[in-house]
C-alpha positions in Angstrom: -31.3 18.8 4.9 -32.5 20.6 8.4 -35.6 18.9 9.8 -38.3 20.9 10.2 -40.7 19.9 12.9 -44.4 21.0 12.1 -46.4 18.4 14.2 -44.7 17.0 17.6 -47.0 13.8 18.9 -46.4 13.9 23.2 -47.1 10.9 24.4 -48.0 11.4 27.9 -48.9 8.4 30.9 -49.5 11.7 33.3 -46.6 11.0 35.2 -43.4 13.3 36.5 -41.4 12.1 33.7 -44.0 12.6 31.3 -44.4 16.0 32.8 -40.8 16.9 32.5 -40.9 15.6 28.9 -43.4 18.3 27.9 -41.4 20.8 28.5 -39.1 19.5 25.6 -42.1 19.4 23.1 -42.9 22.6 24.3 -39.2 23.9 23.5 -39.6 22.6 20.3 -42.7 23.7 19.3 -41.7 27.3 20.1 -38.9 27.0 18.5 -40.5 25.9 15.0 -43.9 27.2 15.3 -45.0 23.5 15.8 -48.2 22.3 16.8 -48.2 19.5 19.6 -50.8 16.6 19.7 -51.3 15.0 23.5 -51.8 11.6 23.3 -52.4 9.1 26.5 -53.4 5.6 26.4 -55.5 3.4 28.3 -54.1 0.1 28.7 -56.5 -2.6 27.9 -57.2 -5.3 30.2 -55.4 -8.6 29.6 -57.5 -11.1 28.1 -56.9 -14.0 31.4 -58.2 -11.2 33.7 -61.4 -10.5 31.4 -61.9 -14.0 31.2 -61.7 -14.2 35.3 -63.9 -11.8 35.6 -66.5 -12.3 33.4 -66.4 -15.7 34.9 -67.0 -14.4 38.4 -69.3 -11.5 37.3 -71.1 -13.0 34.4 -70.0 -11.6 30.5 -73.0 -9.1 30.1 -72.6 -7.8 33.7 -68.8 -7.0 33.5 -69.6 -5.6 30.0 -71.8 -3.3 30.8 -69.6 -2.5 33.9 -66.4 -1.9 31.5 -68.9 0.7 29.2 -69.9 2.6 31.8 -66.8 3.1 33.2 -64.9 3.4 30.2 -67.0 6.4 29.2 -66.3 8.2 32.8 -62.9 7.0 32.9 -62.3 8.8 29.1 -64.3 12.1 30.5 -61.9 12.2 33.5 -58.6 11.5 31.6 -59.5 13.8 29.1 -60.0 16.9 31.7 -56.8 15.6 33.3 -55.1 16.4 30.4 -56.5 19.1 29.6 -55.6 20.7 33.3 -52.1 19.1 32.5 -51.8 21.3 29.2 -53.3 24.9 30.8 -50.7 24.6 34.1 -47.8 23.6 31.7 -49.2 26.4 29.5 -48.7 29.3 32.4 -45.2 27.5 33.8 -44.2 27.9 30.2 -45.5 31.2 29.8 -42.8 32.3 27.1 -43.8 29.5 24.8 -46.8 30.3 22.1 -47.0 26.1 21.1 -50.3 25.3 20.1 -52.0 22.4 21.5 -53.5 21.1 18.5 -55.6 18.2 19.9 -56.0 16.2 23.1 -56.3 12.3 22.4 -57.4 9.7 24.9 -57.5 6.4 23.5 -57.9 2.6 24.6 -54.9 0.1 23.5 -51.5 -1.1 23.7 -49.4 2.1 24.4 -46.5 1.3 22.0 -48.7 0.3 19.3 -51.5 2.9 19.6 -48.4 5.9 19.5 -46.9 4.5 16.2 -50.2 4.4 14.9 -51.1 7.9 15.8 -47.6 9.0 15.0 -48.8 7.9 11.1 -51.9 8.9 11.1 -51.4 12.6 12.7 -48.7 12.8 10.1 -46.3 13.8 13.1 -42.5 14.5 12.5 -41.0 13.3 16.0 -42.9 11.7 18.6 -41.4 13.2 22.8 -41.9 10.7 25.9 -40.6 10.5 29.0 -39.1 7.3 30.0 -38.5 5.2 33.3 -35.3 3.3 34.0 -36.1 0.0 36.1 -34.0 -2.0 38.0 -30.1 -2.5 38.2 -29.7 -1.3 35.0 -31.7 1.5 34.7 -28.6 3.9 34.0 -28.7 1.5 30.4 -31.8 0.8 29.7 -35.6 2.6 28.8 -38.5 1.5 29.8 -40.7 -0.9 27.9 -42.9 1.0 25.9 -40.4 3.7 24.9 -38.1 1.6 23.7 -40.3 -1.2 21.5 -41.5 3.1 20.0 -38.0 4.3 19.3 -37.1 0.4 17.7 -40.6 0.3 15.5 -41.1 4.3 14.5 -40.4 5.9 11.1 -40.2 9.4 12.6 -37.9 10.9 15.8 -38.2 9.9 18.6 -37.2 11.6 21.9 -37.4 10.0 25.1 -36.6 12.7 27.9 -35.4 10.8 31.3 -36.4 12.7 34.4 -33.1 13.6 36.2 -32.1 12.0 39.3 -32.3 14.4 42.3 -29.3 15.2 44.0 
């Protein structure tokens, strides 16, 4: 059986290696007529840091703090991305992907990608990846790698190359 790749979920953190990784869900989409879903995630806050603040701040103050940010933040984020799509768009003028949908949303990034992997009915999720440390020739960086050990579907995680 030949995998046929109809819906590609990018996960993207808006960094160079998540830049460089688009270009391999846009390859792909091309390639089968594929429509891509962007996905970034907003970390939430630790709960000992929301408990410090809201200690120093007061609870309803750093509430209301958090919602009106969150809303701006999301607005922002979500133009990012959308920027982020149109210039990788016109660098990769030869591909006709389809962006089907830009999603910003609030969680723990490994969690929230296998859950929109499921739910967007995707059939391979493409990241980029950061190597840390000594090791970083062997290892992937956190969240891609607890996404490739929990997901159902592909994954590809796209390193950016080292410069010369």
């Amino acid at each position: 059986m030949v995998p046929e790749f109809k819906k590609i979920l990018y996960a993207t953190d808006l960094s160079d290696n998540a830049r460089y990784a688009f270009s391999y869900a846009a390859s792909l989409a091309d390639r089968y007529d594929a429509q891509i879903t962007v996905l970034h995630i907003l970390e939430e806050v630790s709960t000992a840091f929301n408990m410090h603040i809201s200690s120093y701040m007061g609870e309803q103050e750093w509430a209301q703090l958090q919602a009106d940010k969150e809303s701006s933040l999301l607005d922002t984020i979500t133009e990012r991305l959308n920027d982020f799509c149109n210039t990788a768009r016109d660098e990769l003028a030869q591909c006709k992907f389809i962006v089907e949908k830009i999603l910003t949303i609030k969680g723990v990034p490994a969690e929230e990608i296998i859950h929109q992997a499921e739910i967007n009915d995707a059939d391979v999720i493409v990241m980029g990846t950061h190597g840390y440390g000594v090791f970083k020739d062997a290892l992937m960086g956190g969240t891609a790698r607890r996404v490739v050990r929990r997901s159902s579907v592909p994954v590809m995680v796209v390193r950016l190359p080292e410069e010369e």
